[in-house]
N, C-alpha and C positions, 0 to 999 in steps of 0.2 A: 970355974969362973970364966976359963979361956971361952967355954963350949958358947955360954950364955952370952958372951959377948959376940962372938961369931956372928950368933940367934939373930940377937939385936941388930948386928948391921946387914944380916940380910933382908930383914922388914923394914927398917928404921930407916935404911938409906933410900931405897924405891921409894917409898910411902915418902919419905921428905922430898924428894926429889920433884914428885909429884906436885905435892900440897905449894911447893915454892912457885912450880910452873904454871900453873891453877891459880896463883895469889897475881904472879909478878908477868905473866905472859899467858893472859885467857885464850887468844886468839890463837898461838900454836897450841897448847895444851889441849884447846879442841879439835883442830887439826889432827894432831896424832892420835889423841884420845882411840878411833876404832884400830888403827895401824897397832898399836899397843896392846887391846885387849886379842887382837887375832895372834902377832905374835907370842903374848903369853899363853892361849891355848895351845899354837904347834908348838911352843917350848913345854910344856906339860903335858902332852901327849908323844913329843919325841923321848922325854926319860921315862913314859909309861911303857910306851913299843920297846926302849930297850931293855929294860927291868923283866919286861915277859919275852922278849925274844933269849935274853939269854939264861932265863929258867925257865924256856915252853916245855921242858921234859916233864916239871913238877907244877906247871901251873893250875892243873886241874886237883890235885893234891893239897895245893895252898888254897885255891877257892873252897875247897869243903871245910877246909882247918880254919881260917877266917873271915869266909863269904857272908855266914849271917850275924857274925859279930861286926863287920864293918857296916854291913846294908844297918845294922840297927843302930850304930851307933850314927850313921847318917841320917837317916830318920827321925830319932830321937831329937837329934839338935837341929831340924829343920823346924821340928812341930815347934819346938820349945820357940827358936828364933821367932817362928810367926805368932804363936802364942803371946809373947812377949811384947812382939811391936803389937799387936791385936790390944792388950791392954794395958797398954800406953798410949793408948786412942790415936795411933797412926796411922796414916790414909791406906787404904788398901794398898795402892802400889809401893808406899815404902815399902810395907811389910813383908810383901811379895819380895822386892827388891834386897831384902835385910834376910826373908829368908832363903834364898836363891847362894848371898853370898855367903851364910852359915854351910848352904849345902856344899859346898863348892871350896871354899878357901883354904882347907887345912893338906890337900894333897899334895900341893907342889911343896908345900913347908916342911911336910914331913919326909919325903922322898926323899930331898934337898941334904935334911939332917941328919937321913938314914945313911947315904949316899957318900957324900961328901969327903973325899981323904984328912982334912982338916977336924972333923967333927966326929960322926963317929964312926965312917968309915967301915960299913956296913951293911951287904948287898942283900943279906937276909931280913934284915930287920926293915929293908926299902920294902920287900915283897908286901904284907898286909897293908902299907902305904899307898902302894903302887893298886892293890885289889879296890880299898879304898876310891882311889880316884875314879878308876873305874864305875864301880858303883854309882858313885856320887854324878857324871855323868846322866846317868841312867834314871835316877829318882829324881837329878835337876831338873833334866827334858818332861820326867810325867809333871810333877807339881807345874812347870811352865805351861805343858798342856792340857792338864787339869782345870788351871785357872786361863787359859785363853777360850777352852771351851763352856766356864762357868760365864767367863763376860762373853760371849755370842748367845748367849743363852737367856742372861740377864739385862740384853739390852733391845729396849722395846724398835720393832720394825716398823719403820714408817716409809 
């Protein structure tokens, strides 16, 4: 019950924190709004660099062991994500946008819980999290540039 609740206030509080400053103070919530998403990428890419700098001996080891179980399980929930806003009759760019953050969302959460001295304290079980992120990276940017070069494609030249 301790672990769940940890869970909870490391989504719970961000995410509230947000939604209050979004409801009660649109104008700086905008403001910060890119400062926010750039530092949560160096913060998810500095516990990535150090999850592999200090197992680069077995990194290539661990990517054979869960390289096409993470890529697929990325995959999987990106198709599904868009599949899902797709019929739900949601504008393309939600959908895009819904499936971008399916691709994306679950690494820094799991790092976090793999990681963490409070929870479960964990440096091996961060690694297929950490490959994960990675990955997820990687098939975010195709799908984004997938669909940037389907709309230059599908939009008439005049």
């Amino acid at each position: 019950m301790e672990t769940v609740l940890q869970i909870a206030v490391i989504i719970l509080f961000p995410i509230s924190i947000g939604m209050a400053l979004k409801v009660y103070q649109p104008k700086f919530a905008a403001t910060c709004e890119k400062a926010v998403k750039w530092l949560c990428l160096l913060f998810l890419t500095l516990m990535i660099v150090g999850i592999l700098v200090r197992e680069r001996a077995n990194v290539t080891v661990f990517f054979l062991q869960v390289g096409w179980v993470t890529l697929s399980l990325n995959v999987v929930m990106m198709a599904l994500g868009y599949g899902l806003a797709i019929a739900a009759t949601l504008a393309h760019t939600r959908a895009k946008s819904i499936t971008l953050q399916v691709g994306i969302q679950h690494g820094t959460l799991a790092i976090a819980i793999a990681s963490t001295p409070t929870l479960l304290d964990s440096q091996t079980m961060a690694i297929p999290a950490a490959i994960y992120a990675l990955i997820m990276f990687i098939t975010s940017a195709a799908f984004w540039g997938l669909n940037q070069r389907m709309s230059e494609t599908s939009t008439p030249s005049g």
